[in-house]
Structures are given as C-alpha cells and as structure tokens.
DRENROLO-975952 format. One record per residue (C-alpha): x, z, y. Coordinates in steps of 0.25 Angstrom, whole numbers, plus 5000, padded with zeros to 4 digits. Each point is the difference from the previous one (the first is absolute). Layout:
BEGIN
XZY...
//
This chain:
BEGIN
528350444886500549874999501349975004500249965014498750065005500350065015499350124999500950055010499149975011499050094997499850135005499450094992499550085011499449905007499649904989498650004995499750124990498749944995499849855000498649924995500149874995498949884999500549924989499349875002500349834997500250024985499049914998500549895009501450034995499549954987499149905004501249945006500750004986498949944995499650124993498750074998499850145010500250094989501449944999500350055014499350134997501050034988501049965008499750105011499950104991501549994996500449995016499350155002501250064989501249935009499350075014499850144993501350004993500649965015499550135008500750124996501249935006499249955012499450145004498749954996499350144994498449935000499749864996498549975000499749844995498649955002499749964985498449955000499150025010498650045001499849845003500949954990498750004991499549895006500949914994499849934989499850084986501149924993500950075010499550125001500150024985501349954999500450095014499350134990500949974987501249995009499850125006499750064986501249934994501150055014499550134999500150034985501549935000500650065012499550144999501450034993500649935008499550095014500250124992501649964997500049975015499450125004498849925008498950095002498749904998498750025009498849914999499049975011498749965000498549994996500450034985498449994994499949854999501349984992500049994986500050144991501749974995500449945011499550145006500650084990501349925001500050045016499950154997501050004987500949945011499650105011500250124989501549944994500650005014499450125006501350064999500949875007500750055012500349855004499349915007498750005000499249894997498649985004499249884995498849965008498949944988498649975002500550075014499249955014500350085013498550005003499750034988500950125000499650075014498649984995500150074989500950115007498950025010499150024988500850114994500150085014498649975004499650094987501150095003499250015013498550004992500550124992500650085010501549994995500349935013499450025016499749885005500750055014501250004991500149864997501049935008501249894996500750104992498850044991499849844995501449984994499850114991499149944994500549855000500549944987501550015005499850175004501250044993500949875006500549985015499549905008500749874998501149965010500349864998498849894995500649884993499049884996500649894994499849845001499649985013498850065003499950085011498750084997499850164994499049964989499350125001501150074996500550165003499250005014499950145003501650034995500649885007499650035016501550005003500649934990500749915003499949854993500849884996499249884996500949884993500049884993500750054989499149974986499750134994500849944987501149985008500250125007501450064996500650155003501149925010498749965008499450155000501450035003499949905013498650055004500550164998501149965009499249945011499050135000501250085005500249945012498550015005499650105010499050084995499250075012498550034992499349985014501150095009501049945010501750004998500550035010
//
C-alpha cells in the first residue's frame, strides 16, 4: 500500500466485500495521446495489477473486471486480435505472479468462440491457483449478462426435461446456481469507469442491489487511491434492499 493511502476510513465491516468493475475509455485514453486503441488496451492491462495488488489492504475479498464482452466482437478485427494476443500474452506473464500473491483466478464467460490456447491458457490459470486463499479474481471475457442467464436457463430447463429438477422448484434461488458466477457472492459495489453511466449488459442478474459508481475517471487512469476514495464513499451509503430504517 503506497505511503500516505487513508485506508483508515474504511470499515471492513461495512465496506464492499465483492466489488465489480467496468473498465472502459482505454481507447479514448489513447486516442488522446495520439496513440493507437491497443495502446490504451496494454495500458489497461497494467492498471488491473495496481487494483488487485491494492484489495487485501482495502477488505476487498472478490474483484470481477469486465474484460470482453459478448459485443466486443463487433469491433473491428484489428482490435479484436490484438485484444486476444493480449489477453494470451497478461495471462501466460501474470500467472506467477497471482500465484505469489495468493490470487485465486476465475474466468467468466461464453468460452467456445475463443481460440483453443487462449482456452487452455484460462484453465492452466484456473488449475495453478486453485489453492490461492486471497483474493479472488474473476475476469469477465467473451462474458454478456444476457448471454449468461440464457444459457443458465438452458441448463435448468434440461435439468427440468430429464427430471433432475421439478419445475414447481424453480424459483430465484434455483437460477444463480447455475449462473456463471454460482460459486461467488453477488457484487456489492459497480464501478464503470469514463463517464458513462450505462450497465453494458453487464452481471444483470447478480447486481440487483448493487450498488453503482459511474466516473469520469479513464479506465487507464484509475489508481488504488481512487478505489480507495470510491471504497470510502460506499460506507456511508444506507443500504435498505427494499425495507424502511427506522
């Protein structure tokens, strides 16, 4: 933890135990440098170290980044192979690294359309820190929130077709167990980065009562002290999930 961080302030009792992040603007970070996407791409990448590294000392036990979405392919293929080599290139170099940190690494998503090593580089991460009692780190690629519940109800409705499941049974705790995220708590704080105030589609069924902080902040440009800040503020929210304080 950098000297001079107030982490005083946060209450690990009442600070966020599982908090979401939607990592976006690396491209306008870098268009504003004069740079190529990529270049803002790479650069994000090397923020997500900094904020994982920073939540063991800020109570944070789950942090889920929203790496590539399900519409992320409609970009342009310059981009989305260079998105796919860095993804190879972050995983294979940082595997290691979440080891000696004791980071436990989960991937979400649609895995079929990604390329076989990039596959294989996903489950050698999954498999090396199985045993990581940190924090756990969840990465949302080729991930769509739609996409997800959809093939969740897929599951359960053959659950149902081959009499594992009642359907009488099925009701809002049946779902999660067999969402992407079964084995993780819902999220209690949404952060999206640079400005736009919008979900993208993005841990729909998990983040009913999350709560969200949308700012203007570049994902690039997003530091532990600002985590820190927007930890802070979360503390001092009163959260009611639909009842009345008296």
């Amino acid at each position: 933890m950098p000297e001079g961080r107030d982490i005083d302030a946060i209450d690990a009792s009442t600070g966020p135990r599982h908090v979401a992040i939607i990592m976006d603007g690396n491209g306008r970070w870098a268009k504003a440098r004069g740079r190529p996407r990529l270049f803002g791409h790479h650069a994000g990448a090397r923020r997500v170290r900094e904020i994982v590294s920073s939540c063991p000392d800020l109570g944070v036990k789950y942090l889920t980044i929203f790496a590539f979405s399900t519409e992320n392919w409609r970009r342009t293929q310059t981009e989305v192979a260079g998105l796919m080599s860095l993804f190879r290139r972050y995983i294979f170099k940082e595997m290691q690294e979440f080891v000696k940190e004791n980071v436990r690494v989960r991937f979400i998503g649609d895995r079929p359309r990604l390329d076989d090593k990039l596959r294989g580089l996903m489950d050698e991460a999954e498999a090396m820190t199985r045993h990581c009692t940190g924090t756990n780190l969840t990465i949302a690629l080729n991930y769509g929130g739609r996409d997800e519940v959809t093939r969740a109800t897929q599951r359960l409705a053959l659950d149902v077709a081959e009499g594992r499941l009642l359907p009488g049974d099925v009701n809002e705790e049946t779902l999660p167990k067999y969402l992407d995220t079964c084995v993780l708590p819902d999220p209690d704080l949404v952060i999206r980065t640079s400005g736009e105030a919008r979900i993208s589609n993005f841990l729909l069924w998990q983040s009913a009562y999350a709560e969200y902080e949308f700012i203007d902040t570049l994902w690039p440009d997003f530091t532990a002290d600002i985590f820190t800040e927007l930890l802070k503020g979360y503390g001092a929210r009163d959260r009611r999930f639909g009842a009345v304080t008296a």
